[in-house]
C-alpha positions in Angstrom: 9.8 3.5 -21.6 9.3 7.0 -19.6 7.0 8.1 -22.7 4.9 5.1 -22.1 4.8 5.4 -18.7 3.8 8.9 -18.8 1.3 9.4 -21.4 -0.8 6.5 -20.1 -4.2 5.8 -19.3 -5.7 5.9 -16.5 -6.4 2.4 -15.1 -8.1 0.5 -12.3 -6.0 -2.9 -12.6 -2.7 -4.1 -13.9 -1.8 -7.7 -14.9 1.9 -8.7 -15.1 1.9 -10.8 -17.6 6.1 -10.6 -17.8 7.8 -13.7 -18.9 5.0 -15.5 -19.4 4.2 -17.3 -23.3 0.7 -18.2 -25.2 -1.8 -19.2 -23.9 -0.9 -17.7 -20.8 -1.0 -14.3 -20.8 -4.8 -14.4 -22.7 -5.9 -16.9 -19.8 -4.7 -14.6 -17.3 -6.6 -12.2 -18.6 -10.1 -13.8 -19.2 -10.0 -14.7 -14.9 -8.8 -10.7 -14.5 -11.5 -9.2 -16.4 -14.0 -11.9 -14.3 -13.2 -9.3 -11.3 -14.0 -6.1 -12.8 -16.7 -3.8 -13.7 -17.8 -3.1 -16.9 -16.2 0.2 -18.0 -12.9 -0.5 -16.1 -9.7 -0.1 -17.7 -7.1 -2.5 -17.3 -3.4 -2.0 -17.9 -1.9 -5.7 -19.3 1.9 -5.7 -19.0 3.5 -8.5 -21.4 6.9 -9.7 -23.1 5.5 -12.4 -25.4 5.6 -11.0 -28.7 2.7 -13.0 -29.9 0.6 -10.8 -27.5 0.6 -8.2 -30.0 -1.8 -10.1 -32.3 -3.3 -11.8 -29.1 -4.6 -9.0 -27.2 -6.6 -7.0 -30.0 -8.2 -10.2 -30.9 -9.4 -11.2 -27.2 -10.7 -7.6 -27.1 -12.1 -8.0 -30.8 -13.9 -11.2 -29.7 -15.4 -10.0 -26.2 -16.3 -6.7 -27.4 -13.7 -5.1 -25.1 -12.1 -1.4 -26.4 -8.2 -1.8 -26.6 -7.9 2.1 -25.5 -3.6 2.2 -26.3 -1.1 0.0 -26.6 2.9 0.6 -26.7 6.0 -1.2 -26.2 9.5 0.1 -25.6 12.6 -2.2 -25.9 11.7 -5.2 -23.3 8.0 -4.9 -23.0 4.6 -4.3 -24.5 1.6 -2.2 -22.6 -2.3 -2.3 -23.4 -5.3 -0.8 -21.9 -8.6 -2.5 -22.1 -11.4 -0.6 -21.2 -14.0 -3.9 -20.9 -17.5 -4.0 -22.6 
């Protein structure tokens, strides 16, 4: 986890997403980006495992850029720099 914490982006938001199954974490993410800028990069913390086919396709499908993503034992991390 320590190399995912310190090799990432930079970021202006974070959702928690932890502990939290589809749909969820896409839903909470569709009212997040709502709030931000275009440009912004926001850091999406997750456990669901189906996130990791979930998340490039939201980004895919709104024209968002998934910067990085990584996951150590418990957790997975993405940045999404929004369109």
């Amino acid at each position: 986890m320590s190399d995912v914490i310190n090799d990432a982006p930079h970021h202006d938001a974070v959702l928690d997403t932890s502990g939290l199954y589809c749909p969820e974490p896409i839903m909470l993410m569709h009212n997040k980006v709502r709030d931000m800028a275009s440009g912004d990069i926001l850091k999406v913390i997750a456990t669901d495992p189906a996130t990791t086919r979930d998340v490039p396709k939201f980004c895919q499908f709104l024209g968002h850029e998934l910067v990085s993503q990584a996951s150590d034992t418990e957790q997975y991390y993405y940045f999404i720099r929004l369109a």
